[in-house]
N, C-alpha and C positions, 0 to 999 in steps of 0.2 A: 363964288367960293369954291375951290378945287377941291376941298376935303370938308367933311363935319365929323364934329365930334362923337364919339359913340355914345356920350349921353345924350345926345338929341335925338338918336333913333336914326337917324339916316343912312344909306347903305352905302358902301365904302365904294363905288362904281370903276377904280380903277384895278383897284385890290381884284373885282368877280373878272373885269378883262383877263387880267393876265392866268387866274386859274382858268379862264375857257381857252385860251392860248396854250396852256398847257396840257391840257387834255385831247383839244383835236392834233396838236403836235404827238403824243402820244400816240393818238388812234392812227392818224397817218403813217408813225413809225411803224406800227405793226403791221398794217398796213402793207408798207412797204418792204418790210421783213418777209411777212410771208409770199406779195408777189418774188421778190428778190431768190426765198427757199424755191417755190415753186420753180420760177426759173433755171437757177440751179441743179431742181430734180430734172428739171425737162433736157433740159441741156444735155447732165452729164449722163441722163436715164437713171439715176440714184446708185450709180454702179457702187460708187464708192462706199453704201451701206452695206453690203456684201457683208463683210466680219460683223459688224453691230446685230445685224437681222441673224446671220448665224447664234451669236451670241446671246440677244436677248429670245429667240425666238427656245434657243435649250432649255434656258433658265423657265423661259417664266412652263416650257412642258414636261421640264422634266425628264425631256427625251433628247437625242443625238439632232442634230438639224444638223446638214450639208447640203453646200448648193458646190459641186464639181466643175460647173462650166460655166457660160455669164449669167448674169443678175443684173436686174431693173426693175426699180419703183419708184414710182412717179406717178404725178396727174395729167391726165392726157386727156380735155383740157382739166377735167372737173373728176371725170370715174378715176380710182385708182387703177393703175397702171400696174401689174406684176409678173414678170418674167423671171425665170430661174432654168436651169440646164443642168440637169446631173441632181436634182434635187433630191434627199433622202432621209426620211422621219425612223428614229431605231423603234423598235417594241418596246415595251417598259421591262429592267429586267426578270421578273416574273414569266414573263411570255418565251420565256428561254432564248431569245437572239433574234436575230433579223430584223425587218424594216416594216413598219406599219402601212407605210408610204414609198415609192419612187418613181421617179419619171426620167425618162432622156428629156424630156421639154414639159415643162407648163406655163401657158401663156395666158392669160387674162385679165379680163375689165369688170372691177366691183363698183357697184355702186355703193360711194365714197360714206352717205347716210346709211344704209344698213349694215356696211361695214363695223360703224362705232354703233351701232343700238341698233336690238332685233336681229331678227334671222337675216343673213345674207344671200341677196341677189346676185347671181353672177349676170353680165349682160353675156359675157363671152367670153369661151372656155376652148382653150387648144390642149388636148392630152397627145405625148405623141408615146409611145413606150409603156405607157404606166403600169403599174402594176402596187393592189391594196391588197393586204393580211389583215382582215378583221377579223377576231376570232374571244372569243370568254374564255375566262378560268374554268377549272373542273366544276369548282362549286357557285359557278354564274353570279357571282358578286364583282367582277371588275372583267373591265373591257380591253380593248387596245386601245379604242379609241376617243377612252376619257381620258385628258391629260391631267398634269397637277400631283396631287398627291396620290402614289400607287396604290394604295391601302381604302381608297376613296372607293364608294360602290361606283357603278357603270352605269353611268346612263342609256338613255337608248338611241340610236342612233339617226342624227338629223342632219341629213345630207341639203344643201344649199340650192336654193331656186335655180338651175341651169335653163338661159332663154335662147340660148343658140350657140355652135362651135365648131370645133372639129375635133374628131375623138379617131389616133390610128393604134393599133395595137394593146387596147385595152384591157385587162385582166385583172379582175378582182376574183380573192378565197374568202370565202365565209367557215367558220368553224364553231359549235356551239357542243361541245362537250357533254353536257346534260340533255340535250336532243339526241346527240349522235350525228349531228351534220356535218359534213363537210363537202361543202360543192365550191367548184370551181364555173366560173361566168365572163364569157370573153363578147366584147363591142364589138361589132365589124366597123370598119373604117366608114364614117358619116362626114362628110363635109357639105358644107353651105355657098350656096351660092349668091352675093348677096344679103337680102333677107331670104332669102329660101333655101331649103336642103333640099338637094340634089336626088336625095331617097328616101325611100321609109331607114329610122331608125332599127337594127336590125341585133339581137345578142343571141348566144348560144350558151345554154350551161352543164353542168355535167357534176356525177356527185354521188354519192350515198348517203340516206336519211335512217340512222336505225340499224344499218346493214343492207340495206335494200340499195340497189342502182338507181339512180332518176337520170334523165336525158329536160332539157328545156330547148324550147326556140322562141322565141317571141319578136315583135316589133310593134315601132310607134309608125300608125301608117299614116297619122296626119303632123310632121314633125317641123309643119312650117305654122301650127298653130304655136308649138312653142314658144316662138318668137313675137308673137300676137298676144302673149299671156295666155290663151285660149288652154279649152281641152282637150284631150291627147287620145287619139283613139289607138287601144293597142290590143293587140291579138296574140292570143298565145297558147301552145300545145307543152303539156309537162306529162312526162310517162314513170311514173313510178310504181312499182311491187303488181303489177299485170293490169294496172287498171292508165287508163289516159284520161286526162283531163283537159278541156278546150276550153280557155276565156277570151272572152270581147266584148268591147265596151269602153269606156273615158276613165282617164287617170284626169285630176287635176291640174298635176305639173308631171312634167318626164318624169320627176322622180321621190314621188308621190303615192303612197299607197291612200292614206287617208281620206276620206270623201270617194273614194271609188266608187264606181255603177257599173260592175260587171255581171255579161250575162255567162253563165257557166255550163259547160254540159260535163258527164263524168257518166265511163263506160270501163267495165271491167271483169275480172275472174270473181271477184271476191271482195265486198265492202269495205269488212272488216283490214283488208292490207292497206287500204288508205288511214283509214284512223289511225292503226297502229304504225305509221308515218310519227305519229304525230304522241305517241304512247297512250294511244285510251285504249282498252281494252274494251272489244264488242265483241257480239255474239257472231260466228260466221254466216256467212251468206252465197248462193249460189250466182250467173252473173247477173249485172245490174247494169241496169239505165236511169241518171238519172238527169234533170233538168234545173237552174234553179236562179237565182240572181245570188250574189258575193257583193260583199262592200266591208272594209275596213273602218272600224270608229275607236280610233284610240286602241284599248287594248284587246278590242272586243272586234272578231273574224266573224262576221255575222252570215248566214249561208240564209234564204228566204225565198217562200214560191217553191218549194221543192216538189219533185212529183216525176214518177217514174215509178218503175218494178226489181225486186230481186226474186230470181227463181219466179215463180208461178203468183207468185203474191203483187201486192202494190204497196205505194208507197207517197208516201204527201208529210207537209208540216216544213219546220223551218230548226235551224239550230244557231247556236252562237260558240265559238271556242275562244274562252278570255286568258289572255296571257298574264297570268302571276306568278305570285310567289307565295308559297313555294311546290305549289302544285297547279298546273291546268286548270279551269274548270268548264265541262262539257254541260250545255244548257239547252234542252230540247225540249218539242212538242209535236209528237209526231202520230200518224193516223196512219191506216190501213185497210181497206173496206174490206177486202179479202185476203185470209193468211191461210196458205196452205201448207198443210200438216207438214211435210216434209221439209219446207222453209224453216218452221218452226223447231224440227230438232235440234238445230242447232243453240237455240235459247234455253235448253231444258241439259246440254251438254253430251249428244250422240254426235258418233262423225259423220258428217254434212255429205260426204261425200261416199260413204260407204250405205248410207240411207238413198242418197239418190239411185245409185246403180242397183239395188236391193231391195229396194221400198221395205214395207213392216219388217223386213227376217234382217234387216239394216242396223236397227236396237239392241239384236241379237250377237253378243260376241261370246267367246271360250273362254272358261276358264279351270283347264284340266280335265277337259271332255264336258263341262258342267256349263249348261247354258246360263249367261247372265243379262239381267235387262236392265238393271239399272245403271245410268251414268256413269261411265270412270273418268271424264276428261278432270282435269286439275287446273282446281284455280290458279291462275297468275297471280302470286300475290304482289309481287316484282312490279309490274304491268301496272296494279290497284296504287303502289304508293307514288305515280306518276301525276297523278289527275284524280279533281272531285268531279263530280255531275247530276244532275237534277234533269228527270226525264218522264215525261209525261207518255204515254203511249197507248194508243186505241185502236181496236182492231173490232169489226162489223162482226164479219163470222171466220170461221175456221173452216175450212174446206176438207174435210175428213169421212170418210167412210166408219160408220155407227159411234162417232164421235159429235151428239151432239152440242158444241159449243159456240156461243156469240158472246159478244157484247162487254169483250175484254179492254179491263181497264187497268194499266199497272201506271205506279207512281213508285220508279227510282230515284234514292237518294243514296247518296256516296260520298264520307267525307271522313278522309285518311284509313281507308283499309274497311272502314265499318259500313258495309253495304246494306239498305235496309230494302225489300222488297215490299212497303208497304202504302196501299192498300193493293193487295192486289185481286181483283173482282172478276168474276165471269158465269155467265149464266148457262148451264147444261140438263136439258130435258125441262125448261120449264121452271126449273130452281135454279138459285143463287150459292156459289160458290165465294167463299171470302178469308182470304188469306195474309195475314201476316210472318212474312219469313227477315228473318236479321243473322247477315252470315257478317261474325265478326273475326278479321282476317289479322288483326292486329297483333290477337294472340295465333298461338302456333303449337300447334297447328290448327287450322279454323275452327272456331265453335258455331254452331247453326241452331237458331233455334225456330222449329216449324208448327205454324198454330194455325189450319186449313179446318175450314168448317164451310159445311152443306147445309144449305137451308133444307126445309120440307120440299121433295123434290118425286112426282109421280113416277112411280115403278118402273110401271108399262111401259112409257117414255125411255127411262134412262137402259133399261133390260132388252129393249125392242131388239138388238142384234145379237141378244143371246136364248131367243127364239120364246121369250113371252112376248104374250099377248096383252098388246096394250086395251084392248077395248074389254078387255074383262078384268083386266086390273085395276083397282082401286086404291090400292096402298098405297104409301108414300115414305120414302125413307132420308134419314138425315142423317149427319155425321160431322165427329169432328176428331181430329188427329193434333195431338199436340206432344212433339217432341222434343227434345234434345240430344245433340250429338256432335263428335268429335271429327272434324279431317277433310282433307283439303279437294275429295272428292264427292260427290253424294250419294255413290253406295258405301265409298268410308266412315261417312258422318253419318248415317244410317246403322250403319255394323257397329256402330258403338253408343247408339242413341239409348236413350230412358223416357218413359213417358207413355202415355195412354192411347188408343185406338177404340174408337168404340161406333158402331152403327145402328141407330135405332129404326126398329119399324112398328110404329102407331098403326091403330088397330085398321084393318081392310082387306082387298079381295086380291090374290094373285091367283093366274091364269097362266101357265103353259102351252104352247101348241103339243108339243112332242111329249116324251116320256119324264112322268114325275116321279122322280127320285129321293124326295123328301117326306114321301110319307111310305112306309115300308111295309103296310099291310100286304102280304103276299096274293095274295087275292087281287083288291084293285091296281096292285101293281103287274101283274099279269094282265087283266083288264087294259090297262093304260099301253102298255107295251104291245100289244097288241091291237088297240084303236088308233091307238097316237095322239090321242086327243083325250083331253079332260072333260067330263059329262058336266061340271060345275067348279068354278073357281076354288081354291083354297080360301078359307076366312083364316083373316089370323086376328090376333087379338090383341097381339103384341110381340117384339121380339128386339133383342139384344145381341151383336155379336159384337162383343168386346175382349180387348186384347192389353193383357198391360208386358210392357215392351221394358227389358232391363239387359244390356251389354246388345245390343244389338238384337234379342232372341223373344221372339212376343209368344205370352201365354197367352188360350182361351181363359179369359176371367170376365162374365163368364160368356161362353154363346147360349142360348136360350129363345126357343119363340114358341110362343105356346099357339095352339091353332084350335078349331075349331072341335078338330080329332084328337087331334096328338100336342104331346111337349116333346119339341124335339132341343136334343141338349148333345154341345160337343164339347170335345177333348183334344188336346196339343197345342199345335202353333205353328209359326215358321221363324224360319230365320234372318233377317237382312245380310248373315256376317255373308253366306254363301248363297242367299234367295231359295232354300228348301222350305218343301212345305210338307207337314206331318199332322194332318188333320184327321177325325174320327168324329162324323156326325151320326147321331139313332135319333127315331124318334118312337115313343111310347105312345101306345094308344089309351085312350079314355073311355074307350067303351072293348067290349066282350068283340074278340074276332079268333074263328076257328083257324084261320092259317094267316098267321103274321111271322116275318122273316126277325123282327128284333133285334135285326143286324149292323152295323155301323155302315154308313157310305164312307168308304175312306177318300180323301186329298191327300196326293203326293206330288213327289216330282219338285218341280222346280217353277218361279212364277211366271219364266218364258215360257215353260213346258208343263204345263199340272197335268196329274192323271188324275183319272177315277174311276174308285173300284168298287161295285156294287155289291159281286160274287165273294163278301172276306172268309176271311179262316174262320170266326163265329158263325157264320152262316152256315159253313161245309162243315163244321161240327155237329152243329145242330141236325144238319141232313145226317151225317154220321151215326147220331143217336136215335133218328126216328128209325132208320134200317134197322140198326140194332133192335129195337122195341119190336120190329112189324117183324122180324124171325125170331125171336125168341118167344113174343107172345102172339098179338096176333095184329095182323093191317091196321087196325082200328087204333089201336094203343100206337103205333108208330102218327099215329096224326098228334099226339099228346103231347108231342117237342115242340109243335109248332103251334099252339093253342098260346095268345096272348090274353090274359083274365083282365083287361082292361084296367088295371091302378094306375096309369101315370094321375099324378098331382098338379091339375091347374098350376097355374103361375101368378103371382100376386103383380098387377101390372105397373104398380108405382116405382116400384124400385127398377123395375127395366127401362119403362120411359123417361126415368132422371140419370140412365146411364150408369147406375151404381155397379159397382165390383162384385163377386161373383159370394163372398161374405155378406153382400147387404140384399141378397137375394130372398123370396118368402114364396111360400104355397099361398095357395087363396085363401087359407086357412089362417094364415101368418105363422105359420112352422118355418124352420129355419130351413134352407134346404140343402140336401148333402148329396145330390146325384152332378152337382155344374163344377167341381173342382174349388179348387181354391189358386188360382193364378197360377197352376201349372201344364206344362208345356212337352212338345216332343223331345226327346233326346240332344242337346246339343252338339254342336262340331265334333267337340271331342270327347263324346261318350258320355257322358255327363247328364245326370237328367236335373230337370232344373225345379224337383220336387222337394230336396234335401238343401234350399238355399236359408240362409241366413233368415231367423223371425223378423230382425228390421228390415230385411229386404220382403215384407209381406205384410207391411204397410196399411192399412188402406186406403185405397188410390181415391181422392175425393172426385164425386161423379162431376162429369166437366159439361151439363147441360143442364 
């Protein structure tokens, strides 16, 4: 039976022939189609796509396509085949004109699979003329080299596996707006021989980053691995803003940053000019050597193994610089074993270079004959809104004469303007120093706000270069400063700070080698002046020298130390706006002494420049009136000016060891006490004493320990 019925189930066996007949008829055609197109292309070279390829290649970029002289595409048998003469890509019109792309020749072979999926492999690449403008918008949201829709963000830029070719007269511009770059990068003429190049791959570039000049040379000196897939060994010298940079080491592919293994060395005037390449803003530095390995991961420039010296110091740890948006971010962790002091000014904002040639008188600069030491460099605030950064940084010791400091530890954070210095810790004389500083730049002009505290920290120790003697010193003093202030420099933000100053000293022994000037019984101060030495330590009991700080201008509120002899108590202050100092220390004795001066030591001058005057006008008064008394009555009676009847009033010690204001002060007795002031100060700038200020401006400052 030649057919069954479809109710019996059986399958219609002539009916499936002729669909399989018609299927590899089919496949065949296609088959044959495509050898046939193939053919075709080979033949005519695909010349005749020329208009089509112009055509669709506009459309679907968006941009001008022109090919001026022949065209070919084809499979040759299997890679794509593409030839173009006179070819020309326009910029999008954003990019204000010109050609993103052009060549007297490009010639090459894709492979035909990653041409349609995946990044594309070229086997072989002829450039003869070319010449690329890449470059961003002002505000780095579109490229040249994204096509499609203009308005489209910009991707980044992923140049094609090149495995061998010839490249003559090549010239690519890079431009980046918001960096400030623009360098120009020219191929030397590479040709192959075979499988093999003929020479090292060889580029030169040229340019400015920032404003700064840069020069490049490089080359690939194994450029027959390229064609092996292999890795690329390339070497390279980049000279920017006085410092040179040497790399060598394996790219991946020629044209390949990613996966890098480069080792790096970097030598120059000035660290800081390399960063600021790149807009971080760092503290300057004298010259440097350093050493380190570079590798690319994505968007993260990873720099690792560092290690070298600036100026006198050293230097170790590792960094990363991550490329975003819409700021940088700088990522370090870096060490020091030894910083010396004059490296360091730079971090603290004296000029680096005016310290080197100068040493200490380096700190020192004029202002209207008026010596000043504190800081005036200015923040970049400009600079800050470029880049965030998180920075770890460790330093063993400080190399410094009667500076003694180790064991520095800062922890930078930075993110949009708002700079936080905190923790930042160091230990001096045996104590701990501990600092939280927050300069916030966002407002404007900077607000700073500074909160430096000193642990219990032995005397002797910390005084030893101001000619006490440690080993008969016992005391110990602490302190802590907690300001606020306005401007963009640190003797500005200082000149307009508010806030409290206070040093305490718990009870113990200080010792002088030379002349003591703190207890003014004329007697043993003749005695001392004359030994040069102390027969016995000072005991103190307790003491306070506190300062409350308003517009820049800190009053004694109060100073106070009571001793073993004497309470010695002072009066005025200084200034931050201009660094004067208008101080008036006495101290009152506690027991009966026939010749005591009861005269002030006065502080002046300025805090690069203090004086001090032992000889004051109360003093020569007082000698004044004993003359008077010894001629008119008799010698004896002229000693009666200088007779101190011992009343000074102990010091209650609770309120000076909590730091309290110079209102929450008490006698041993608990009397209030009316000899320490009340939070007032020397004369201000401008004539002004700052004893008639405002009741709400007299406060009481609550004690900060």
């Amino acid at each position: 039976m030649a057919e069954v019925s479809a109710t019996t189930g059986t399958p219609d066996a002539p009916r499936r022939r002729d669909w399989r007949r018609i299927a590899i008829r089919t496949l065949l055609g296609i088959v044959a189609a495509i050898i046939l197109a193939w053919a075709i292309l080979f033949v005519t070279k695909g010349r005749f796509l020329k208009g089509t390829f112009e055509r669709v290649a506009s459309s679907q970029s968006g941009r001008t396509v022109r090919v001026a002289g022949d065209f070919q595409f084809y499979f040759n048998p299997l890679n794509l085949k593409f030839l173009a003469e006179g070819l020309s890509v326009s910029n999008p019109d954003w990019a204000g004109g010109g050609n993103l792309f052009e060549a007297k020749k490009i010639d090459s072979s894709v492979a035909t699979l990653t041409f349609v999926v995946g990044r594309r492999r070229v086997n072989w690449l002829e450039l003869d003329g070319a010449r690329a403008d890449l470059h961003w918008d002002a505000q780095r949201k579109r490229n040249t080299w994204t096509f499609g829709d203009p308005d489209k963000p910009g991707k980044k830029l992923e140049l094609p596996i090149v495995r061998s070719g010839i490249f003559r007269d090549t010239r690519i511009r890079y431009r980046d707006p918001q960096f400030r770059l623009d360098g120009t990068f020219d191929l030397d003429t590479t040709i192959t021989a075979g499988a093999q190049f003929e020479s090292a791959i060889r580029a030169t570039g040229r340019g400015t980053v920032r404003g700064r000049p840069f020069r490049l040379t490089g080359q690939l000196q194994s450029p027959n691995a390229t064609i092996r897939g292999g890795k690329n060994q390339l070497t390279a010298r980049i000279e920017v803003a006085r410092s040179v940079a040497i790399l060598a080491g394996t790219l991946p592919g020629p044209t390949q940053l990613d996966g890098s293994n480069l080792a790096v060395r970097l030598r120059g005037a000035n660290l800081a000019d390399v960063f600021a390449t790149l807009g971080i803003l760092t503290p300057n530095t004298r010259r440097y050597r350093l050493t380190g390995r570079m590798t690319k991961d994505g968007a993260d420039w990873k720099f690792t193994r560092l290690k070298g010296v600036f100026g006198d110091s050293d230097l170790a740890g590792s960094l990363t610089v991550t490329q975003r948006e819409p700021r940088l971010l700088l990522t370090a962790d870096l060490t020091s074993r030894t910083l010396d002091i004059v490296d360091m000014s730079a971090f603290v904002g004296y000029d680096l270079e005016r310290v080197e040639a100068q040493g200490a008188a380096g700190v020192i600069a004029r202002d209207g004959g008026a010596p000043r030491l504190l800081p005036d460099a200015k923040l970049n605030v400009e600079a800050l809104r470029n880049f965030d950064a998180k920075v770890r940084y460790k330093v063993g010791t400080v190399r410094a004469r009667s500076l003694p400091v180790s064991d520095v530890d800062l922890t930078l954070d930075l993110n949009d303007r708002l700079l936080k210095l905190s923790p930042l810790t160091f230990a001096m004389a045996r104590g701990n120093v501990a600092s939280d500083i927050v300069i916030d730049a966002r407002r404007r002009p900077a607000v700073t706000d500074y909160d430096i505290r000193l642990s219990p920290t032995p005397m002797g120790r910390l005084l030893a270069g101001w000619g006490v003697e440690e080993a008969g010193t016992s005391g110990t003093v602490k302190a802590r400063v907690k300001l606020t202030g306005t401007g963009d420099t640190v003797h500005d933000s200082l000149a307009a700070s508010n806030g409290r100053i206070a040093i305490i000293l718990p009870a113990g022994s200080f010792w002088t080698r030379n002349i003591q000037l703190s207890e003014l019984d004329l007697g043993t101060f003749a005695q001392k002046m004359f030994e040069g030495k102390l027969k016995e330590p000072v005991r103190i009991n307790c003491g306070l020298i506190g300062f409350t700080v308003r517009g820049g201008v800190a009053a004694a509120d109060p100073i106070l130390i009571d001793t073993q002899k004497n309470v010695m108590i002072g009066r005025g202050g200084f200034s931050f706006r201009n660094e004067s100092i208008d101080l008036a220390v006495r101290a009152d004795s506690k027991r009966f002494s026939l010749f005591a001066g009861q005269s002030p030591v006065g502080i002046g001058g300025y805090f690069a420049a203090p004086r001090y005057s032992v000889i004051s006008p109360e003093l020569l008064g007082r000698a004044g009136a004993g003359l008077g008394l010894s001629i008119v009555a008799t010698p004896l009676a002229g000693v009666l000016a200088f007779v101190d009847p011992g009343d000074a009033k102990g010091a209650a010690c609770g309120p000076i060891l909590s730091g309290a204001t110079a209102r929450a002060q008490r006698t041993k007795d608990g009397e209030a006490r009316d000899d320490v002031g009340r939070g007032t100060t020397a004369k201000a700038e401008d004539g002004r004493s700052n004893r008639g200020e405002r009741k709400e401006q007299r406060k009481k400052f609550l004690g900060i320990f």
